[in-house]
C-alpha positions as CSV (number, residue, x, y, z in Angstrom):
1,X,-14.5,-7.1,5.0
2,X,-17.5,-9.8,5.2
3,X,-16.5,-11.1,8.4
4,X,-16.5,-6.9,9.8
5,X,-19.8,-6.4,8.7
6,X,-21.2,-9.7,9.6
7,X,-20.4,-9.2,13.2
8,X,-21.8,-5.0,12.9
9,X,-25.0,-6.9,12.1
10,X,-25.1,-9.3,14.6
11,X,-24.2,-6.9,17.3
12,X,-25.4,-3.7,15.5
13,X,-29.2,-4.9,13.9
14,X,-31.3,-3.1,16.7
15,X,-29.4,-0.1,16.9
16,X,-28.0,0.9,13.6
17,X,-29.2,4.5,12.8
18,X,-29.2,6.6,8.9
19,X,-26.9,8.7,9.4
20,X,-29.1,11.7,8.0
21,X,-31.2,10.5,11.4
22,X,-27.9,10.9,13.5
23,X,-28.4,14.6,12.5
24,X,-31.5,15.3,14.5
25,X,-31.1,13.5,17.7
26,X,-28.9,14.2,20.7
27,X,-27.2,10.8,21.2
28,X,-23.7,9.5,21.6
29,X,-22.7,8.3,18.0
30,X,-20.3,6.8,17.0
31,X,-19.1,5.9,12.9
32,X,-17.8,2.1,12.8
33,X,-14.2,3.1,10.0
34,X,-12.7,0.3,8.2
35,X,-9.2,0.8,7.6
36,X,-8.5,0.2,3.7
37,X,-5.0,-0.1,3.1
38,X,-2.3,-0.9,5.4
39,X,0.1,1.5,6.9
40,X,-2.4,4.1,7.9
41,X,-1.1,6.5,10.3
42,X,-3.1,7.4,13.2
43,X,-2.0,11.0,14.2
44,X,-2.5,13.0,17.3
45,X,-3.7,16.1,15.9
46,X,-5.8,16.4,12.9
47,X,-2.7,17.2,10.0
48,X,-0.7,15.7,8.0
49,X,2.4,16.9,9.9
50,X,0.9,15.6,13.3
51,X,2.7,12.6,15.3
52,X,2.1,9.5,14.0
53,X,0.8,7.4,17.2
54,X,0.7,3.9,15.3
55,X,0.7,2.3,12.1
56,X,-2.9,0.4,11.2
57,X,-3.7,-2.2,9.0
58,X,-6.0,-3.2,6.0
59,X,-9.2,-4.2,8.0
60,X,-8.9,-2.5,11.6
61,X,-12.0,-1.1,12.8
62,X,-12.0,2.2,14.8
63,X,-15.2,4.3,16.4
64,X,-14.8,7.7,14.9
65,X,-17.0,10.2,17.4
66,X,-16.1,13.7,15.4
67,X,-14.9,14.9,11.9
68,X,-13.5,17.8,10.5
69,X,-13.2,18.3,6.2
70,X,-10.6,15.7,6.3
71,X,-10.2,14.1,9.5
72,X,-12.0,11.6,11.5
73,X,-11.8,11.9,15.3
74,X,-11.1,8.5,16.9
75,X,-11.9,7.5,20.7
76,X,-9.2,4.7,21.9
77,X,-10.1,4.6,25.3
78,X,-12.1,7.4,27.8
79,X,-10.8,10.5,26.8
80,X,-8.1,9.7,24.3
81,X,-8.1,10.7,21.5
82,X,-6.4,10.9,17.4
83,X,-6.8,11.5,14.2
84,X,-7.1,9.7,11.0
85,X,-7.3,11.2,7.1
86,X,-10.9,10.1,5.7
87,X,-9.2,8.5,2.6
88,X,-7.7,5.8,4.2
89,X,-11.0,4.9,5.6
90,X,-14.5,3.4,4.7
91,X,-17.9,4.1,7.1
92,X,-19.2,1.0,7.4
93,X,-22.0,1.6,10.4
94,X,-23.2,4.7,12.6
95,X,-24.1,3.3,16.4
96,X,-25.1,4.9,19.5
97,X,-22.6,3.2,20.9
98,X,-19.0,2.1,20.8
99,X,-18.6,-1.6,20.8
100,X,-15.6,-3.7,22.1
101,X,-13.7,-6.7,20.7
102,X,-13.5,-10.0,22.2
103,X,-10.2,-11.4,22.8
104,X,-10.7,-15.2,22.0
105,X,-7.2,-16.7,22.6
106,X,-3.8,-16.5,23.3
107,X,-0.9,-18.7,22.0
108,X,2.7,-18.2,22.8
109,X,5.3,-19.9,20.9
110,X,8.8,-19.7,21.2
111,X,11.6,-20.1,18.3
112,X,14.8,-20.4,17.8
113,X,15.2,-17.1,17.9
114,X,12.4,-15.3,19.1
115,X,9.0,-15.4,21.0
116,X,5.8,-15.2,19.2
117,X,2.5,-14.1,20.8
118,X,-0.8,-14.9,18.9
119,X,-4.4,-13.0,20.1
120,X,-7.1,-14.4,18.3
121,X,-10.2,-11.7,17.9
122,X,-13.5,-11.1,16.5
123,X,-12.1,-7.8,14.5
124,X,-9.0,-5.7,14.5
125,X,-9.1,-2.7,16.4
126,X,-6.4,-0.5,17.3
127,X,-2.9,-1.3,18.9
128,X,0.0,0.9,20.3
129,X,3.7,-0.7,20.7
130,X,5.6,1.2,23.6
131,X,9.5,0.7,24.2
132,X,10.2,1.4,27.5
133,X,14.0,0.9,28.2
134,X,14.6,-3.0,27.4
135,X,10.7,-3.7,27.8
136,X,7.7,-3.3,25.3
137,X,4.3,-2.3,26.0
138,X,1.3,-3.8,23.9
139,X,-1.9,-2.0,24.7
140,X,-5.0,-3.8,21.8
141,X,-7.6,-1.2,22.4
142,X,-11.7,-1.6,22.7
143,X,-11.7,-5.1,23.7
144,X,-12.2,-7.4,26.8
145,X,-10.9,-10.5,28.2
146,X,-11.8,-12.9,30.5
147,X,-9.9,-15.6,32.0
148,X,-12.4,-18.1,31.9
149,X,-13.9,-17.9,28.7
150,X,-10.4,-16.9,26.7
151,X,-8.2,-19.9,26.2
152,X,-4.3,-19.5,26.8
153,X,-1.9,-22.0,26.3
154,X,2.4,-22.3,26.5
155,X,2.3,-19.1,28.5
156,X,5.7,-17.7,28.5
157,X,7.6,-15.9,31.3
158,X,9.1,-13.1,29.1
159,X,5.1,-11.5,28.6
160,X,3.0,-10.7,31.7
161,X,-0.6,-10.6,31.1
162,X,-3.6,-8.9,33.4
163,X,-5.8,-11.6,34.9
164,X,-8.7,-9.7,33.3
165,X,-9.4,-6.9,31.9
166,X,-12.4,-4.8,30.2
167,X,-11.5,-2.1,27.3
168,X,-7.7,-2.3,27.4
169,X,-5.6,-5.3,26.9
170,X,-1.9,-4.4,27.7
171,X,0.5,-7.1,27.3
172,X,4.4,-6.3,28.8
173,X,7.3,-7.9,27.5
174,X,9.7,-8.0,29.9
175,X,13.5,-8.7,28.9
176,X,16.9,-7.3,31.1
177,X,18.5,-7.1,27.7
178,X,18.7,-4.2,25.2
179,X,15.8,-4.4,22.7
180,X,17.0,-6.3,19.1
181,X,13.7,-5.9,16.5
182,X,10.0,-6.2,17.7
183,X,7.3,-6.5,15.2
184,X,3.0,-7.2,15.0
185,X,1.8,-8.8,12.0
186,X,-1.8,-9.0,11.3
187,X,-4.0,-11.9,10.1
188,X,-7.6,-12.8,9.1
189,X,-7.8,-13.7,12.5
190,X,-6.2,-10.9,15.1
191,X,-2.1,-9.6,15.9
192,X,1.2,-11.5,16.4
193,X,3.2,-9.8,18.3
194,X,6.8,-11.3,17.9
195,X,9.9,-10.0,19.6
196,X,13.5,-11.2,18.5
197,X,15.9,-12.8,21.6
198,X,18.5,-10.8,22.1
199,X,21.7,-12.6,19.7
200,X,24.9,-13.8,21.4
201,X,27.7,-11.7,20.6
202,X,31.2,-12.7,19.8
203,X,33.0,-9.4,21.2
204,X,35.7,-10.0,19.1
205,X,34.1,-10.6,16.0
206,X,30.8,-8.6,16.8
207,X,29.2,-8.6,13.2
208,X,29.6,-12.4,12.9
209,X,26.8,-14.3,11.7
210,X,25.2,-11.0,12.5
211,X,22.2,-10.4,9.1
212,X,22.4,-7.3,7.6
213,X,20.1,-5.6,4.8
214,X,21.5,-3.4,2.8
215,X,19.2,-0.6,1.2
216,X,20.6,1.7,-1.9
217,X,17.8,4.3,-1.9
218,X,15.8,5.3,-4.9
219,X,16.8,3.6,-8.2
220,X,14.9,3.4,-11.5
221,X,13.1,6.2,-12.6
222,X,13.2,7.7,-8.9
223,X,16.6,9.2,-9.4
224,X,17.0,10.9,-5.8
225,X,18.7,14.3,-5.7
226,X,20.5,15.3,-8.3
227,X,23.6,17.8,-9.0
228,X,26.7,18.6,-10.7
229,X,26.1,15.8,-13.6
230,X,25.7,13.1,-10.5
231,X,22.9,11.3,-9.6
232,X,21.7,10.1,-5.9
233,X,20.3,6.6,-6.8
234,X,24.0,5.7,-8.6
235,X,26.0,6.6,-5.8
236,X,23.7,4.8,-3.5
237,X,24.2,1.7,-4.9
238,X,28.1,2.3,-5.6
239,X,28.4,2.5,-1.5
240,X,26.0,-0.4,-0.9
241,X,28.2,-2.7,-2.8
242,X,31.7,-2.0,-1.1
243,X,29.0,-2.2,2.3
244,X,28.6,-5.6,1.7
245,X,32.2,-6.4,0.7
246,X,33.0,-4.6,4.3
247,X,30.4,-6.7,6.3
248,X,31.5,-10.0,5.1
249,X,34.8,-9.4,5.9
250,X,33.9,-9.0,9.0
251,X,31.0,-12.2,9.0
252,X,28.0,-10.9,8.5
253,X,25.3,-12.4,6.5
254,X,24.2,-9.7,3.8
255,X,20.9,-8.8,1.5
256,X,20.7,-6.1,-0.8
257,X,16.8,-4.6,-1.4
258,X,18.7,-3.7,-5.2
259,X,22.0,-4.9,-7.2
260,X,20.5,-2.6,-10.0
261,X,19.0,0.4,-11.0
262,X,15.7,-0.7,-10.3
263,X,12.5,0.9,-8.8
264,X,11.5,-0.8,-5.7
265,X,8.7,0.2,-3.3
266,X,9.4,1.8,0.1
267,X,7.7,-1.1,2.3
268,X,9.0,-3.8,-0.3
269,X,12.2,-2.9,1.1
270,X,11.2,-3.4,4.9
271,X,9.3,-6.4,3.2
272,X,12.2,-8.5,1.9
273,X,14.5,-7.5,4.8
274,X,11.9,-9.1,7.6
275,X,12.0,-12.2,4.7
276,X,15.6,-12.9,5.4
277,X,15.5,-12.5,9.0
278,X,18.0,-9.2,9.2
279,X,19.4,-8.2,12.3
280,X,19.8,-4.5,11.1
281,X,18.7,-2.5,8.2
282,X,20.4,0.5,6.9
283,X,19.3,2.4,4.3
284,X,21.9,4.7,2.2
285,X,21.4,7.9,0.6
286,X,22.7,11.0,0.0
287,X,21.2,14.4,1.0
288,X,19.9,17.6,-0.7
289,X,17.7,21.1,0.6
290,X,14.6,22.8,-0.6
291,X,16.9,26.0,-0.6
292,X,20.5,25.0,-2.2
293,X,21.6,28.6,-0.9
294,X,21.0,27.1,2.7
295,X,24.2,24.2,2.2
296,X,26.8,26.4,3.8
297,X,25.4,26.5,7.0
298,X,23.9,23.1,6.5
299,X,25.5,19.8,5.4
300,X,27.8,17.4,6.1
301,X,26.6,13.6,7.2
302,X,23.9,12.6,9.1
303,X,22.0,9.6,10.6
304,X,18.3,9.0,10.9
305,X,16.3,6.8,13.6
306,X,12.9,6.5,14.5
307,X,12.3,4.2,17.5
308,X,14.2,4.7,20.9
309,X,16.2,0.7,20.3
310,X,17.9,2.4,17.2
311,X,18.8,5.1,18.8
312,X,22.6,3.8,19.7
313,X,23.3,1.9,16.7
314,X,22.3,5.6,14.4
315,X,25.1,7.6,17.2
316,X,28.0,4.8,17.0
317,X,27.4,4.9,12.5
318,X,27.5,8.5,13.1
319,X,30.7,9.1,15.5
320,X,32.8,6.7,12.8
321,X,31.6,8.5,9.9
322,X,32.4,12.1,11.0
323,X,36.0,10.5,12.4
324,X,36.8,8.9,8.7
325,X,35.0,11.4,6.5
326,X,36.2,14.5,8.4
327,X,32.8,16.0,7.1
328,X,30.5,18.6,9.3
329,X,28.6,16.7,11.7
330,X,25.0,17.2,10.8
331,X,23.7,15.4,13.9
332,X,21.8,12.1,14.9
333,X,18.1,13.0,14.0
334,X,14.7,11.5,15.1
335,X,12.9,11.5,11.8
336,X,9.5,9.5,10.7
337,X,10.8,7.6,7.3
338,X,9.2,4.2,5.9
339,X,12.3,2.8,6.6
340,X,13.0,4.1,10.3
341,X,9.7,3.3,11.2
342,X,10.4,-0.3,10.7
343,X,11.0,-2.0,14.3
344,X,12.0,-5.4,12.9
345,X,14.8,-5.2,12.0
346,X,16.6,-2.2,14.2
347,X,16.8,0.4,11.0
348,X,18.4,3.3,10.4
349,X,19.0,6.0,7.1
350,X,21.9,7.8,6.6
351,X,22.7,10.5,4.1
352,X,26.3,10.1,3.5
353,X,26.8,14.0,2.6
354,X,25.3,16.6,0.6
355,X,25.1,16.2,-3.5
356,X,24.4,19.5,-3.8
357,X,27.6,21.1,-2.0
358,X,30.5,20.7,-4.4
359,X,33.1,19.5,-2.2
360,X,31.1,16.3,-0.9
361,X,30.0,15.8,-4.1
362,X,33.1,15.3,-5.3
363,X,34.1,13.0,-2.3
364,X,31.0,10.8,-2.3
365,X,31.3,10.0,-6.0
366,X,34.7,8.7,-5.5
367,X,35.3,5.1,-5.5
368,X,38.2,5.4,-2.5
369,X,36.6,8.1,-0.2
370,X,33.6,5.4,-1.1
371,X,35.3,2.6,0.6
372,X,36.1,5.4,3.6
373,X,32.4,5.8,4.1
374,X,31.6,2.3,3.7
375,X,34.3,1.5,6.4
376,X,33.2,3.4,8.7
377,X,29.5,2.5,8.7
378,X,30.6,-0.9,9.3
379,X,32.9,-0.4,12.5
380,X,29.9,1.5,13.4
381,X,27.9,-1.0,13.5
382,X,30.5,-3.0,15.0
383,X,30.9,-1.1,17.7
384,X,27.5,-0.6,18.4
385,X,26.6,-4.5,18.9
386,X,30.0,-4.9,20.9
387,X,28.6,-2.0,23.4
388,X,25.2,-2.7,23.4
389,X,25.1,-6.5,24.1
């Protein structure tokens, strides 16, 4: 916060204007947001229903050049443009002007298992990750380079960077390998972009040494859906447990975000899973309707993903469950949960079946059928690194 509006002073003090001037005058304007929390969405239309485009963090700065009652409009580059909800945000500055960042420096550094890119800036402004096919695109908006002044150092042949560059700095990670958990991390300081290596896989033993998380959704006093004297947040943990006895057997390394009935935050869960490292995350739950008259036509299982390197691993968990469970195939879905969202490690959600139809009810709160579901999640998973890599 100190260092944001001691550099909007030093670059801002001759042409800061009151906003109740901004009013009268026919100048470009622009309204310097501080982000105040993290995992703000930026969204490209002005609702709360709109794509999210990327996820911000506590302390990004964005030029806002329109507002509606609750949305500021934000410029990224000429002509581009999204929304964000005025809560998440603070005004810090109006300017005649839209100000770009300076890209300081540039340190790769590569681990045991995977490649870390730092970029050092004055501020934070805004970033979009792409996937495209086994590559990623890093685009760091409203900045400039140049290779002269910008130090760089153990450059690495997996990222290709411009030779120099004003507004846009787009960074591609290039790899001829599926995609296995991609990540930025912010600091006081600028972004680390970090990419996993693609694991070796033992083909007959896929899962080995493979690291799994383990999520049992809800718990505490968020009970999940409830029906028929059964509750979600119980069953979710009864499945997570013969999970983990399934995925050793087969020698993975395992994590549970819960053992217990116990309330955890959404993004404490993505949280400790990046702590140990996982692999894959899979979050278990069981499914419900705002209309319980709807369940006849809809129910069954089905698996959620977000971003495109899930995407297998969600279909290969969903072909073994509907083969074990013999339950209606309610489809592989692109949804927008906390826990899809997460790109490191490659997540998924699935809702196991439908608490509120009688007959899976039934099934999912038996401790056998359990082991059936939990089974099949695992070959699933399985097959899905055996095909994949």
């Amino acid at each position: 916060m100190k260092k944001i509006l001691f550099l909007l002073i030093i670059m801002l003090f001759q042409n800061v204007l009151a906003i109740d001037e901004l009013k009268d005058v026919g100048i470009a304007k622009y309204a310097v947001l501080e982000v105040l929390e993290d995992n703000v969405p930026l969204r490209d239309k002005a609702n709360e229903n709109a794509k999210r485009i990327t996820h911000l963090y506590k302390g990004s700065v964005l030029f806002a050049d329109k507002e509606n009652k609750d949305y500021f409009r934000v410029e990224l580059k000429e002509n581009k443009y999204f929304w964000i909800n005025k809560k998440y945000v603070d005004v810090q500055a109006i300017i005649p002007e839209k100000r770009i960042d300076n890209v300081k420096k540039i340190t790769f550094k590569e681990e045991k298992n995977k490649y870390k890119l730092n970029i050092e800036t004055d501020f934070k402004s805004t970033y979009i990750v792409n996937e495209n096919g086994n590559n990623l695109d890093f685009t760091l908006y409203d900045n400039y380079f140049d290779p002269i002044e910008t130090k760089i150092s153990n450059k690495n042949s997996a990222f290709e960077l411009p030779l120099m560059f004003v507004n846009d700095l787009n960074i591609k990670y290039k790899n001829d390998k599926p995609l296995f958990g991609y990540d930025v991390e912010s600091y006081e300081d600028g972004y680390i972009l970090t990419v996993k290596k693609t694991p070796k896989i033992n083909h007959n033993r896929p899962l080995k040494n493979i690291k799994v998380t383990l999520d049992a959704g809800h718990g505490g006093s968020e009970k999940g859906a409830c029906c028929f004297g059964l509750e979600e947040k119980n069953i979710n943990l009864q499945i997570v447990k013969k999970l983990k006895k399934e995925f050793k057997k087969q020698g993975a390394k395992v994590y549970l975000t819960r053992k217990r009935d116990k309330k955890i935050d959404l993004y404490d869960r993505i949280s400790y899973a990046k702590e140990k490292d996982s692999d894959i995350l899979l979050s278990i739950h069981q499914n419900s309707l705002p209309n319980p008259k709807n369940v006849d036509k809809k129910h069954g299982v089905g698996t959620y993903y977000y971003h495109p390197q899930a995407k297998l691993l969600a279909q290969k968990i969903q072909e073994n469950l509907i083969s074990a469970t013999k339950f209606r195939d309610d489809k592989v879905n692109y949804a927008s949960f906390a826990i899809t969202r997460a790109s490191l490690p490659v997540s998924v959600l699935i809702e196991c079946g439908y608490i509120i139809r009688k007959e899976e009810a039934e099934k999912i709160s038996d401790k056998k059928f359990q082991k059936i579901i939990a089974k099949a999640i695992t070959n699933g998973c399985a097959q899905y690194l055996k095909d994949r890599y």
